[in-house]
MIZA-993931 format. One record per residue: residue number from 1; residue in one letter; x, z, y of N, C-alpha, C in turn. Coordinates in steps of 0.05 Angstrom, whole numbers, m for minus. Each point is the difference from the previous one (the first is absolute). Last residue first. Layout:
<pts>
 num residuo    nc1    nc3    nc2   cac1   cac3   cac2    cc1    cc3    cc2
 NUM       A      X      Z      Y      X      Z      Y      X      Z      Y
...
</pts>
This chain:
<pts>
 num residuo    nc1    nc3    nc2   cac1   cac3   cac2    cc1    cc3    cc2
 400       X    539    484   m902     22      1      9     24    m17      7
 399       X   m114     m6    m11     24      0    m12     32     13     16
 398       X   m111     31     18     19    m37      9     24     13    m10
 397       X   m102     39    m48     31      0     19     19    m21      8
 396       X   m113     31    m28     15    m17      2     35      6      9
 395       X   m105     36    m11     32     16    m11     23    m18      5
 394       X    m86    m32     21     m8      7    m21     24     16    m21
 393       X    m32    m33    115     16      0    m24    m18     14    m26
 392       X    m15    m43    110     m7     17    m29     12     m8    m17
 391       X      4    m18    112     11      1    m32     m8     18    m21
 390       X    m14    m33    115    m15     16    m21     13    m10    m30
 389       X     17    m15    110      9    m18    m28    m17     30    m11
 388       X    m26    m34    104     12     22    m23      9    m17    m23
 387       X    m29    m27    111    m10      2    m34     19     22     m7
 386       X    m49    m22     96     32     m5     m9     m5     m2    m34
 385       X    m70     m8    104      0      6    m37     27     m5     m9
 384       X    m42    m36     84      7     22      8     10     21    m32
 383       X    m39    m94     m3     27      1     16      6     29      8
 382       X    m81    m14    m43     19     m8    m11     24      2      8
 381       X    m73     25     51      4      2    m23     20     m1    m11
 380       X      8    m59     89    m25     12    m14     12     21    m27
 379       X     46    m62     82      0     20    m27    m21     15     m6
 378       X     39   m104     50    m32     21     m4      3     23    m11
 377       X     94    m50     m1    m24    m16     17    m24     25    m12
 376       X     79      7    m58      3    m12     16    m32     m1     15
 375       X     59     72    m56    m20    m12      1     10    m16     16
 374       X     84     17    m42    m24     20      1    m28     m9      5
 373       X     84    m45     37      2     17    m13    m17     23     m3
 372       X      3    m64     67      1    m18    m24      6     19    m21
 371       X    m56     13    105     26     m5    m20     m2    m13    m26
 370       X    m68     22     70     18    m30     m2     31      5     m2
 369       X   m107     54    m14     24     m4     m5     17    m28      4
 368       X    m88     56     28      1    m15    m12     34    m11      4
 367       X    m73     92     m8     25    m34     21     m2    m16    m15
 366       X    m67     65    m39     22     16     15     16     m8     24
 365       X   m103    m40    m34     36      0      0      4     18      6
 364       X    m91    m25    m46      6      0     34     33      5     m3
 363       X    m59    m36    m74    m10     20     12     m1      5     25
 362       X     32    m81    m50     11     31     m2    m16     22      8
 361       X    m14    m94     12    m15     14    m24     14     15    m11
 360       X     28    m58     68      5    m11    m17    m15     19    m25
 359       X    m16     20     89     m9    m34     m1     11     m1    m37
 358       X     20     82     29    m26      4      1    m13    m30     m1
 357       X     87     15     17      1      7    m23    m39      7     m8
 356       X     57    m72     61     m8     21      7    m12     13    m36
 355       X     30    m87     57      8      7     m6      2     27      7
 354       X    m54    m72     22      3      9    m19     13     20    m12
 353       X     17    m53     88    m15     27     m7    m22     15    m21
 352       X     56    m86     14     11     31     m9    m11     20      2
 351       X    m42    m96    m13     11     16      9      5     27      3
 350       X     m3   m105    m63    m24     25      9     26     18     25
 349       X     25    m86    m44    m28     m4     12     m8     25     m3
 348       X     74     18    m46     m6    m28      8    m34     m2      2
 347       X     84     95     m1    m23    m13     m3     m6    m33      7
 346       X     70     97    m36     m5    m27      7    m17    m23      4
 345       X     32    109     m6     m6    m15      0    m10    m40     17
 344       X     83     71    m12    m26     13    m18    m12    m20     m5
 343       X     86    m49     28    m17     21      9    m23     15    m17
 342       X     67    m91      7      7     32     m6    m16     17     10
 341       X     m4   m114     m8     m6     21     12      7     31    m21
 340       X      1    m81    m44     22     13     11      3     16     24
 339       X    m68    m40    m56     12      5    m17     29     15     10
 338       X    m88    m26     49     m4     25    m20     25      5    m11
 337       X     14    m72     43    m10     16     14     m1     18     m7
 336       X    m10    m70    m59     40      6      3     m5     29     27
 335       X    m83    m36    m28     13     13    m22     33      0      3
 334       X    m57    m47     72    m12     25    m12     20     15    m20
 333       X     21    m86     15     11     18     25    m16     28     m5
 332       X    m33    m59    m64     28     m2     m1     14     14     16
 331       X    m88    m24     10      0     20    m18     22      9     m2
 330       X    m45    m30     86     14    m14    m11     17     19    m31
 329       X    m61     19     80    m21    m19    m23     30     m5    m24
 328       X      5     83     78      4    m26      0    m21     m9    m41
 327       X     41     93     63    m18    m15     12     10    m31     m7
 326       X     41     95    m26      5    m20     11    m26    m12      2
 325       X     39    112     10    m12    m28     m8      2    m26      3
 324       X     31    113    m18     16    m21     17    m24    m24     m6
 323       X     21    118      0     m8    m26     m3     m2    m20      9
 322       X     74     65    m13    m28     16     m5    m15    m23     m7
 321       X     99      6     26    m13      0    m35    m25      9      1
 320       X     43    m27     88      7     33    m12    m13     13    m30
 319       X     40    m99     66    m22     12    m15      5     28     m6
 318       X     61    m67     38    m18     13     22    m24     19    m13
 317       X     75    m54    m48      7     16     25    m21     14     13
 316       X    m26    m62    m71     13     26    m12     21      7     21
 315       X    m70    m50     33    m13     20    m20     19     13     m1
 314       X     30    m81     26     m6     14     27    m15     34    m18
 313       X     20    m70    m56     25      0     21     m4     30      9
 312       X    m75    m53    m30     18     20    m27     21     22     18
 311       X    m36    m84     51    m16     25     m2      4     29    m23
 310       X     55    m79      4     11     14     19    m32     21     14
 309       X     m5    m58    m79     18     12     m1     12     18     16
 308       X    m80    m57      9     m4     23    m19     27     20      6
 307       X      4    m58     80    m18    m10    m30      3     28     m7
 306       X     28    m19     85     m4    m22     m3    m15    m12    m29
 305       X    m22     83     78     23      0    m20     m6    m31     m7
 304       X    m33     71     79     m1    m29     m5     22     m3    m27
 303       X    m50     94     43     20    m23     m4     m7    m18    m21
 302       X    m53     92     58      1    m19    m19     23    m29     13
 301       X    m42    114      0     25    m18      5    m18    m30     m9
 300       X    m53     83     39      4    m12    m25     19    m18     14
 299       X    m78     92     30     22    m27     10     19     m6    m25
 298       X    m67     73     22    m19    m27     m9     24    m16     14
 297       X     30     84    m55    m14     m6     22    m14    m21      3
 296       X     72     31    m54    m17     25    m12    m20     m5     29
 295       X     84    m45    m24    m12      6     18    m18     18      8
 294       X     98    m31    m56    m36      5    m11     m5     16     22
 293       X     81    m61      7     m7     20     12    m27      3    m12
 292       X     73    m66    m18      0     23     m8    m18     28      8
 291       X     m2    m92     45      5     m3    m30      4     21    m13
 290       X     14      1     93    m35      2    m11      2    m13    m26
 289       X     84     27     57     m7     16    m14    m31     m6    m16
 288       X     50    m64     61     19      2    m18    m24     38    m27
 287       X    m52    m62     68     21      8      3     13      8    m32
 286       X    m93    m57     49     14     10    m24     27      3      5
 285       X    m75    m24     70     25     m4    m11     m1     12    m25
 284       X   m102      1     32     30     11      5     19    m14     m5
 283       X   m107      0     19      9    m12    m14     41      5     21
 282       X    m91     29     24      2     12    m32     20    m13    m11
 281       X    m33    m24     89     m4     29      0     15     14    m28
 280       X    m29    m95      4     29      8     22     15     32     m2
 279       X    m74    m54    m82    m11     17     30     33     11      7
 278       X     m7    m86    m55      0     27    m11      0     20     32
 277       X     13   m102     m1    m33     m2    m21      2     34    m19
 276       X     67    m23     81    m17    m10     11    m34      6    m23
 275       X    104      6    m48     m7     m5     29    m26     m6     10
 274       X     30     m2   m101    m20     23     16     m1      4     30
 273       X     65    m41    m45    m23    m15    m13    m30     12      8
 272       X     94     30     43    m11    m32      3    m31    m10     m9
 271       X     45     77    m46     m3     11     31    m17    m32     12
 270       X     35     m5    m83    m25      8      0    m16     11     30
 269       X     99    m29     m3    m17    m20    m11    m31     13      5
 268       X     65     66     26     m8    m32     13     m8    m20     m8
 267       X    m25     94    m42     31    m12      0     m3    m22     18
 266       X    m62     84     12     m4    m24    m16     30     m6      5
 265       X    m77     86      8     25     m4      2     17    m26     m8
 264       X   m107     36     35     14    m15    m31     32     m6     14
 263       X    m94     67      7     20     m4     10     19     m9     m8
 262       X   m108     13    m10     23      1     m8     29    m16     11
 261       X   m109     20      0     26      0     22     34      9     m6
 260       X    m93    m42    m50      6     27     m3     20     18     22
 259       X    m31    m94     m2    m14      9      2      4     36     m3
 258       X     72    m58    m19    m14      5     34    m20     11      4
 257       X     25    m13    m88     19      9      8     m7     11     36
 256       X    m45    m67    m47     m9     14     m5     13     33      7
 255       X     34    m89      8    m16     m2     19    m13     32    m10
 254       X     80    m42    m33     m4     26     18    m20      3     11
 253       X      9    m80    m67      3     29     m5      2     27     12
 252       X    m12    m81     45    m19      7    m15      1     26    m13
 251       X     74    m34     41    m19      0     29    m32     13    m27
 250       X     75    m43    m49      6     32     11    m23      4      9
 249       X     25    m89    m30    m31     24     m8     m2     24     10
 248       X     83    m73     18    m34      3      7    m21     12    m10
 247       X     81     15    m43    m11      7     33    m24      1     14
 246       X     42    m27    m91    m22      7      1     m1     14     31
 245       X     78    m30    m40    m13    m32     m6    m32     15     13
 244       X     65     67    m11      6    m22     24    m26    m18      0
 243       X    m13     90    m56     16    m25      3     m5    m14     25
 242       X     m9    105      5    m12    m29     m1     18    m20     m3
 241       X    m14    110     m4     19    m13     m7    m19    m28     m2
 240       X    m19    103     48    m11    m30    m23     19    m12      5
 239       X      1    108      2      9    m23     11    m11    m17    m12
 238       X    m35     84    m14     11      5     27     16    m31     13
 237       X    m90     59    m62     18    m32      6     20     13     27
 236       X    m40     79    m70     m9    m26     20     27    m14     14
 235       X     m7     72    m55     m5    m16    m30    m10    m27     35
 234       X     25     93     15     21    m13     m6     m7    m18    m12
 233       X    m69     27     74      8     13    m19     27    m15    m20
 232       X    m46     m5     88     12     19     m2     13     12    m19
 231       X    m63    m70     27     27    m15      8     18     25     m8
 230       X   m104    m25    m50     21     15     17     28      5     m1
 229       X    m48    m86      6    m22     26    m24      3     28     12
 228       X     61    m84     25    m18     20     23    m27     16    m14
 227       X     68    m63    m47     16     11     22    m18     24     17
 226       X    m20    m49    m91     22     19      2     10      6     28
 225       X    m77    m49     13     m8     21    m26     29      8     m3
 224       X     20    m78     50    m29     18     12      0     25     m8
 223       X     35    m65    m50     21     11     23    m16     17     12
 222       X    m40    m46    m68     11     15    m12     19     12     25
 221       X    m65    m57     32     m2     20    m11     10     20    m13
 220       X     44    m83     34    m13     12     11    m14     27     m1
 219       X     26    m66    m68     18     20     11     m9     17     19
 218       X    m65    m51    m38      5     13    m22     25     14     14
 217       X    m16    m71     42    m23     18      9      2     24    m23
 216       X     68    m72      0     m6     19     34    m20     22    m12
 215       X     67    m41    m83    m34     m2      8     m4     23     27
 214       X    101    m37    m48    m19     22      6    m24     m8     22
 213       X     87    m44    m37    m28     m6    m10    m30     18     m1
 212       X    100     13     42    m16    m28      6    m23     m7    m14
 211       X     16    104      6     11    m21    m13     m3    m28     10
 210       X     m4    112     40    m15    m37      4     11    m14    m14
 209       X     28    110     m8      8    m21      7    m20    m30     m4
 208       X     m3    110     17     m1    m18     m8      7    m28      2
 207       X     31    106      8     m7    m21      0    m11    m11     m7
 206       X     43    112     25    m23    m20    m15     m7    m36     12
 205       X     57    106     m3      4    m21     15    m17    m28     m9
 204       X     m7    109    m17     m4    m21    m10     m3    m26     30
 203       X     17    105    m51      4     m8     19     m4    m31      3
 202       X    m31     71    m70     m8     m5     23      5    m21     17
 201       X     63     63    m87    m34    m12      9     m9     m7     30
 200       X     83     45    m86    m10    m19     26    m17     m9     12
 199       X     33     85    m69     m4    m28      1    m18    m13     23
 198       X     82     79    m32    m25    m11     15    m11    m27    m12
 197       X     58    105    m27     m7    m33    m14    m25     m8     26
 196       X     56     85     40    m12     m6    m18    m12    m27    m19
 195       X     52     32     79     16     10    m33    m11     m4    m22
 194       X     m1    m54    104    m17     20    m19     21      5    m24
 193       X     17    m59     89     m8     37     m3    m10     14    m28
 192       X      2   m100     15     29      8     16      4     28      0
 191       X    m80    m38     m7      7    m12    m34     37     12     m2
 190       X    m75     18     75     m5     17    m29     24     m5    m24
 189       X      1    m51     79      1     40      8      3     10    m21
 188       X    m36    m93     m8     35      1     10     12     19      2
 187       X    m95     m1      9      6     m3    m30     35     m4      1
 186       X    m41      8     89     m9     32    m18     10    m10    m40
 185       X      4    m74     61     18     27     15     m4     19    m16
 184       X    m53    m73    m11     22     m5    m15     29     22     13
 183       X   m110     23     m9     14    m28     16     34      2    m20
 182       X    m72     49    m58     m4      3     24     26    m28     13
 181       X    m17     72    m73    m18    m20      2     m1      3     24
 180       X     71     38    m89    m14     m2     35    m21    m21     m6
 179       X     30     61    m84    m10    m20     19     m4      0     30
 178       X     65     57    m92    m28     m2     22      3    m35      8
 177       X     10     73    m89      6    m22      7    m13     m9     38
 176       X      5     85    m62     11    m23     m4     10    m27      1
 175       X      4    103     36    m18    m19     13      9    m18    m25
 174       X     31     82     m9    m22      3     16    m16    m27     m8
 173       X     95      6    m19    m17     16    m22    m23      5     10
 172       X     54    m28     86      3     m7    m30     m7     26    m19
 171       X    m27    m28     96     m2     18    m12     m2    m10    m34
 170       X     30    m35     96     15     10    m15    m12     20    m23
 169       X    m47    m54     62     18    m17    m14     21     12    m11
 168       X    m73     52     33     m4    m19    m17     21    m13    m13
 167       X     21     57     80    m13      7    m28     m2    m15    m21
 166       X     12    m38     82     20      7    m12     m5     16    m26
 165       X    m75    m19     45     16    m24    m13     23      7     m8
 164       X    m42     68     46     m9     m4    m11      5    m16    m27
 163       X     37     13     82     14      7    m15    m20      3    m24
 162       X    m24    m43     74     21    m20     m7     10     20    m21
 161       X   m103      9     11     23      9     21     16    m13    m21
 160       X    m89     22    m21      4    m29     14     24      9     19
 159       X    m19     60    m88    m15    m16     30     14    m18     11
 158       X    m38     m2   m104     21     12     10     m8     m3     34
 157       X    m65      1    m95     m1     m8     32     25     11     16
 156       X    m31     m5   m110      9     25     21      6    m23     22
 155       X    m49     m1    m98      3    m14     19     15     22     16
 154       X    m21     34    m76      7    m29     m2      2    m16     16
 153       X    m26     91      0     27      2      7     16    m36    m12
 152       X    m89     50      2      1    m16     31     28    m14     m5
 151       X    m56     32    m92     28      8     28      0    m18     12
 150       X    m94      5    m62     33    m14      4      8     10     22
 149       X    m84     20    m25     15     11     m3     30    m15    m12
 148       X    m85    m24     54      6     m4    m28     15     16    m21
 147       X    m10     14     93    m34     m5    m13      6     m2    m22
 146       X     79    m15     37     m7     32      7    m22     m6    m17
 145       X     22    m81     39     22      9    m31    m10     35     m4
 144       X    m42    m42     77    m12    m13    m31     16     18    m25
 143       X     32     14     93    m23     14     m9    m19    m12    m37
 142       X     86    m32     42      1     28    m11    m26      9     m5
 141       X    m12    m87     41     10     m1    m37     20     31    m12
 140       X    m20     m3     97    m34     m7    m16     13    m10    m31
 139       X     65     26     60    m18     26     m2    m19    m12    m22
 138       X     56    m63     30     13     18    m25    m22     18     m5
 137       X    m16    m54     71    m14    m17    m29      7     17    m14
 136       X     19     32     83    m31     m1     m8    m10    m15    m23
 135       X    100      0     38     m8     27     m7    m40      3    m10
 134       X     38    m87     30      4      3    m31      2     43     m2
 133       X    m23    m46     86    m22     m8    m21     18      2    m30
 132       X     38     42     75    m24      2     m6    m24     m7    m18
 131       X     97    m35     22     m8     31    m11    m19      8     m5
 130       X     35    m93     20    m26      7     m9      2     24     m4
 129       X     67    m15     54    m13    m20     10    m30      5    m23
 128       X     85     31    m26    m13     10     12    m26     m7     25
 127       X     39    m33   m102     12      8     18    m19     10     24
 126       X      2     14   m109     m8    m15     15     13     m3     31
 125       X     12     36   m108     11      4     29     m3    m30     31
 124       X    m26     58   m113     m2    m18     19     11     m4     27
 123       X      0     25   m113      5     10     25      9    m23     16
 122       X    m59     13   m105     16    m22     26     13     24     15
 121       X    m17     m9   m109     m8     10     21     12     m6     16
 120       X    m31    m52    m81     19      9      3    m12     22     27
 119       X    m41    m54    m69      7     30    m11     18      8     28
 118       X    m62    m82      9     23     m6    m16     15     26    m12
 117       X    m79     12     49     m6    m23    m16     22     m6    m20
 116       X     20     50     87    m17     14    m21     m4    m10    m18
 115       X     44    m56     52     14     21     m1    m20     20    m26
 114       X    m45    m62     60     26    m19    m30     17     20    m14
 113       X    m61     24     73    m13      2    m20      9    m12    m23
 112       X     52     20     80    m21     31    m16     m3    m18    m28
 111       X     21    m56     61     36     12    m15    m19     23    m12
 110       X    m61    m35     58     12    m31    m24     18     15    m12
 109       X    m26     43     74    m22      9    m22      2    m20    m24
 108       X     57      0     80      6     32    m15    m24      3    m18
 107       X     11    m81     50     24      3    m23     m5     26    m11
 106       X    m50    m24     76    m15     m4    m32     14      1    m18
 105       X     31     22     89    m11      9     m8    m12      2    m29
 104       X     74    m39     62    m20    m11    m18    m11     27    m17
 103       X     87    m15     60    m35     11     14    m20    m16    m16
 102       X     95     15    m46     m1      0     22    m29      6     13
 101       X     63     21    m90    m15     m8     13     m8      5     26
 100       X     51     28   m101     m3      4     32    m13    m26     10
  99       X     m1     54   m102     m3    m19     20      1      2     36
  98       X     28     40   m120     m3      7     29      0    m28     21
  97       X    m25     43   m104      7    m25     12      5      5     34
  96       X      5     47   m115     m5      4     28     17    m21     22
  95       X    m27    m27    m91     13     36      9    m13     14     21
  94       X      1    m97    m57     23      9     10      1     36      5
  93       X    m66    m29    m70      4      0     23     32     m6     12
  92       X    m20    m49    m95     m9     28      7      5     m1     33
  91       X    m12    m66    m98      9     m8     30    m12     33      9
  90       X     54    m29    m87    m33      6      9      9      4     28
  89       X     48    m45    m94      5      4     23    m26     m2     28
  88       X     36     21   m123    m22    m13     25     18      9     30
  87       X     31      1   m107      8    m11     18    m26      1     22
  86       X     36     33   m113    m28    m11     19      2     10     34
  85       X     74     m5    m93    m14      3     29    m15     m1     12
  84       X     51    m25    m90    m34      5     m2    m15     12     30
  83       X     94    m57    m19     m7     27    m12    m13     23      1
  82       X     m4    m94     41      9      0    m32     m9     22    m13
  81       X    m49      7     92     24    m10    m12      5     m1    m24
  80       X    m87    m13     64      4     18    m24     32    m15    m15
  79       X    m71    m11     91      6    m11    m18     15     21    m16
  78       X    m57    m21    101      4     16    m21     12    m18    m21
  77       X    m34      1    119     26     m4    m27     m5     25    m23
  76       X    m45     13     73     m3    m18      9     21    m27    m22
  75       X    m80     72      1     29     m4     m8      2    m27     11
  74       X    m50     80     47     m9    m33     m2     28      3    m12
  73       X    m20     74     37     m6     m6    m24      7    m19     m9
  72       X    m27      4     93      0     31    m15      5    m11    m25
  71       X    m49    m48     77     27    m10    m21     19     12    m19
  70       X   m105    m16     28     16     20      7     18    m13     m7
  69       X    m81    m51     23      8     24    m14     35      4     10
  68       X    m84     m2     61     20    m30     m5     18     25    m31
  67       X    m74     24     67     m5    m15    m17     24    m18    m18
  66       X      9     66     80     m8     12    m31    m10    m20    m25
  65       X     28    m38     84     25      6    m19     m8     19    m23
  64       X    m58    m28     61      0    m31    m18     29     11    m12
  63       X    m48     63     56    m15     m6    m14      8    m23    m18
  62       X     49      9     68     m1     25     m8     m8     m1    m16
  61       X    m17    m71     57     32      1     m6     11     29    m28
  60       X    m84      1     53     m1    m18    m25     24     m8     m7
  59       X      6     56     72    m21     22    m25     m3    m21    m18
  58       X     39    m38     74     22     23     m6    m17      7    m28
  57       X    m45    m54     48     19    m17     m6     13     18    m22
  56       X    m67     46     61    m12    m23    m22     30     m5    m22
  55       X     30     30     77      1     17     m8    m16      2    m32
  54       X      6    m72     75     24      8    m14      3     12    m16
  53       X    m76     m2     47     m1    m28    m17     31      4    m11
  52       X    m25     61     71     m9      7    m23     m9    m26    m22
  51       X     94      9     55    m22      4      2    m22      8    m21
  50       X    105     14     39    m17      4    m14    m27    m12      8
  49       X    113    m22     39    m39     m1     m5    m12      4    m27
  48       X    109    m19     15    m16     34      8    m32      2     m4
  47       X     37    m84      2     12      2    m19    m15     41     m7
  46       X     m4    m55     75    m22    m11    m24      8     17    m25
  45       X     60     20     78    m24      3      2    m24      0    m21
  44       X     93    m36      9     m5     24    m16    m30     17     m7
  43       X     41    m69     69     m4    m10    m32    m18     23    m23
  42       X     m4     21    107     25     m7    m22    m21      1    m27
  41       X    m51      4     87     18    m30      2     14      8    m26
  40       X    m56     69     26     m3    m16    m16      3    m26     m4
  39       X     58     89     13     m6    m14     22    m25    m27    m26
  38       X      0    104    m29     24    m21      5    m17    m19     20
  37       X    m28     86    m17     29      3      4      9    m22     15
  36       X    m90     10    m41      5      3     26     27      6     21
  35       X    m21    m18    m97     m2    m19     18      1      3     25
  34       X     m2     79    m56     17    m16     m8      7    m32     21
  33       X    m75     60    m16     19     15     28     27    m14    m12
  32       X    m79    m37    m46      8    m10     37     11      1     11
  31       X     m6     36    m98     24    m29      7     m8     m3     28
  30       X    m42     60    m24     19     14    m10     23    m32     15
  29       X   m100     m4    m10     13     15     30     28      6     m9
  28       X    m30    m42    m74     m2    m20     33      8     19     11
  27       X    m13     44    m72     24    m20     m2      1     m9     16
  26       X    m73     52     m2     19     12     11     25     m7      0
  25       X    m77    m47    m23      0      5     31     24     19     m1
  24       X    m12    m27    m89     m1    m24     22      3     14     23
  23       X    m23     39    m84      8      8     24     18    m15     22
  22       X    m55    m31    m75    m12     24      8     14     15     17
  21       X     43    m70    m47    m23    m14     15    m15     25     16
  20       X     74     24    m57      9    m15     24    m35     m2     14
  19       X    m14     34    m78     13     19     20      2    m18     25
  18       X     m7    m48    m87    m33      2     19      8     23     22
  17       X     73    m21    m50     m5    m21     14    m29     m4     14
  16       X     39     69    m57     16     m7     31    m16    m25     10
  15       X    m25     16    m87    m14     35     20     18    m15     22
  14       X     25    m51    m61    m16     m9     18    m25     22     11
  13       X     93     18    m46      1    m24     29    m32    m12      1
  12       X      8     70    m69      3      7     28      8    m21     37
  11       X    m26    m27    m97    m17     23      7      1     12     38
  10       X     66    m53    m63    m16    m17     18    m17     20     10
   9       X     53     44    m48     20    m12     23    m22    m18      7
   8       X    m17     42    m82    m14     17     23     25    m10     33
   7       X    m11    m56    m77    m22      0     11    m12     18     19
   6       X     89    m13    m42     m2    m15     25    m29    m10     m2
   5       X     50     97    m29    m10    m24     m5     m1    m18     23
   4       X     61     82      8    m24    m10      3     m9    m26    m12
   3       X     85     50    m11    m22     17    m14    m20    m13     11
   2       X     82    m20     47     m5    m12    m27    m17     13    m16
   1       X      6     32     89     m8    m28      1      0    m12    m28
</pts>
């Protein structure tokens, strides 16, 4: 991997990426006998689906990381001590990256191509629910890596069994670093089990909060768009947080919400505010667990708080540092919002479901991280890269 240029590394991610498109039909049938497992009520479902507009998605997702330069190299710090040292600090692969993962298929061609791109090599361990469709993507980027004459042996496809993982998380001097991706059970597994350095990704208890000075029709949409784009994935809405003073708007802001049949879990205030002008059928109590629960469905908490502060409040108990928004005209509550919300990222007037490494002109992500040590939020490139110190001397000796 460190002998290839990174003109003959784009070369080959976009031989992959006209591949994909050309064997389309055997990726679909591959992912059907896959779908045909699961019930297509679970969450998971959307999440599992190949199509051939997906697969478009996947090959320019592909095509936009060979384009993106490299980070290989990149000083990232240089300077030159008293005693004539010349000092750089170059950003190089981690190694070898190992990712587990759940029934997302496209993860196994996003971790390929950030992975290749960035020097490092992956091992993958998807779970068993996509067996199929990630044994048919490994083959088809073995088959590319072969043509080229690159070893298959940069990617390796672990199987989808529990000792599998165990492997993984114990394979120190192996693995450098791994990643889950996936609900907040499988990353809790990983972070409690492993021997190996993790970093955190996925799980995401996600809000927004209605400012009193927050514009209906402008909320509305932004609630809309992070909640039901799609409900499946960690960057979508799970609770709205409404000032008091703004109730009466609720009925509006959910109206769109209904249209989508979404199933709204409410505190008794909002419960009330939504009596009678939010479809009977869709509209729940709110219990002690729907503040904490990322839904990964078309159903959503939402509580009544009295201001900014106890919307803050409520974030840093209930939040899981991924992404968080506020909704309002008012500049001042804007910038204390941004300023003390804790999370990756932080958004005003737009919605979370931005939050994605292919929106922010990464290419496409590895995870996206909601820890605080190491990358944070989208990892593209960059984030998957460790550095080096490099010193040149000129005979130099440190004193006695």
């Amino acid at each position: 991997m460190g002998r290839l240029t990174e003109e003959r590394r784009n070369e080959i991610l976009l031989k992959l990426s006209d591949t994909i498109l050309s064997n389309a039909d055997s990726l679909l049938e591959a992912n059907a006998r896959d779908l045909a497992r699961m019930n297509p009520d679970n969450p998971l479902y959307d999440r599992l689906k190949l199509t051939r507009q997906r697969l478009e998605g996947i090959a320019s997702d592909m095509r936009h990381v060979a384009s993106l330069p490299s980070p290989l190299g990149e000083i990232i710090e240089e300077r030159v001590l008293p005693n004539g040292l010349r000092l750089r600090r170059v950003r190089v692969p981690f190694g070898v990256i190992g990712v587990i993962y759940e029934a997302r298929p496209n993860v196994t061609f996003d971790v390929f191509s950030l992975c290749f791109k960035s020097g490092n090599a992956c091992v993958l361990k998807g779970g068993s629910d996509a067996e199929c469709s990630n044994e048919a993507i490994v083959s088809l980027i073995h088959e590319v890596l072969r043509s080229e004459g690159i070893s298959p042996d940069v990617v390796a496809l672990l199987p989808a069994t529990h000792e599998a993982t165990a492997a993984m998380l114990n394979a120190v001097g192996y693995i450098d670093v791994c990643i889950p991706r996936g609900g907040r059970r499988l990353i809790d597994f990983v972070r409690d089990n492993a021997r190996v350095p993790v970093i955190e990704t996925g799980a995401g208890v996600v809000s927004a909060y209605f400012h009193s000075a927050g514009d209906t029709a402008m909320g509305a949409a932004i609630i809309s768009n992070a909640k039901t784009r799609r409900v499946s994935v960690c960057n979508a809405l799970d609770t709205l947080l409404i000032d008091r003073t703004r109730l009466s708007d609720l009925p509006a802001l959910a109206a769109p919400l209904a249209e989508k049949n979404v199933e709204i879990h409410a505190d008794d205030e909002a419960y009330a505010a939504l009596d009678g002008r939010y479809p009977a059928a869709l509209l729940r109590h709110a219990d002690a667990d729907t503040w904490g629960t990322e839904w990964m469905d078309y159903k959503m908490g939402i509580r009544t708080v009295a201001d900014l502060s106890e919307a803050v409040e409520h974030i840093a108990r209930y939040g899981s540092g991924h992404s968080e928004c506020i909704i309002t005209a008012d500049e001042a509550a804007a910038d204390r919002f941004q300023c003390e919300v804790d999370a990756a990222c932080v958004y005003l007037n737009a919605p979370t479901s931005f939050t994605d490494g292919a929106q922010f002109g990464l290419g496409a992500e590895i995870g996206i991280s909601t820890q605080k040590l190491g990358p944070r939020g989208p990892m593209g490139l960059r984030e998957i890269t460790t550095y080096r110190w490099l010193i040149n001397g000129t005979g130099q000796l440190r004193p006695a």
